[in-house]
C-alpha positions in Angstrom: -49.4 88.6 -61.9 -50.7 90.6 -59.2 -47.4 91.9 -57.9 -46.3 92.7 -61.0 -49.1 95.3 -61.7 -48.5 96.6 -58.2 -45.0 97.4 -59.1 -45.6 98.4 -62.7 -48.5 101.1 -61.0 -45.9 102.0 -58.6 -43.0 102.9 -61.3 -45.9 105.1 -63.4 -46.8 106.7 -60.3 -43.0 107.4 -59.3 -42.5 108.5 -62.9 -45.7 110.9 -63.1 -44.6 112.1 -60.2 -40.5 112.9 -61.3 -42.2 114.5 -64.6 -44.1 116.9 -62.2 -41.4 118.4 -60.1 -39.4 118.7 -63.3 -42.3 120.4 -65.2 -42.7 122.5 -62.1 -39.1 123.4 -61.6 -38.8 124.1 -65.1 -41.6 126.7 -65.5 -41.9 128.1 -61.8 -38.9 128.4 -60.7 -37.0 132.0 -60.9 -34.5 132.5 -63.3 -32.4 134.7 -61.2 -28.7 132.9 -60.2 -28.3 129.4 -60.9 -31.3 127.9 -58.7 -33.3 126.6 -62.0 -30.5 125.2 -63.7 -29.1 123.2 -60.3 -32.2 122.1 -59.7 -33.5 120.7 -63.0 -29.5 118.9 -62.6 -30.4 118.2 -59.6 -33.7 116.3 -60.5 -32.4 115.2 -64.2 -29.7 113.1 -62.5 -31.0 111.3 -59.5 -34.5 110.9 -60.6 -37.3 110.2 -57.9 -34.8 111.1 -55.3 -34.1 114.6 -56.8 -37.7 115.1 -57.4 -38.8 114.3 -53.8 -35.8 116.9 -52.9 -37.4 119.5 -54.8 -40.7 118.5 -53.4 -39.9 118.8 -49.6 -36.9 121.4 -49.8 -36.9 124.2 -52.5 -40.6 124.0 -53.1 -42.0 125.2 -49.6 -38.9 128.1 -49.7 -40.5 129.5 -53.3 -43.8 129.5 -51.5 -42.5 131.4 -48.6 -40.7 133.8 -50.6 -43.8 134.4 -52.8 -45.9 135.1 -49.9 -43.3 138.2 -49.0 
């Protein structure tokens, strides 16, 4: 009983988290090239993987360009 909230609490936290780096990608991410549509592919297709991408990869680069 236990381990099976455990591991439902850990799929809503993996899914909160792939709607929140698909959210963000969606409305922060510049429109110029292909970057947002690759991306939200990107994070569409291989789920938590794509959104933990996003996370550690493309989201620290839009900050840095940002702070130009």
């Amino acid at each position: 009983m236990l381990i099976g909230l455990v591991v439902l609490a850990g799929v809503a936290v993996m899914l909160v988290f792939w709607l929140w780096m698909l959210i963000d990608c969606l409305t922060k991410e510049p429109d110029a090239g292909n970057t947002k549509v690759i991306w939200v592919l990107v994070i569409v297709f291989t789920h938590i993987i794509g959104a933990a991408l996003y996370f550690f990869i493309r989201r620290p680069q839009r900050w840095a360009e940002a702070g130009k």
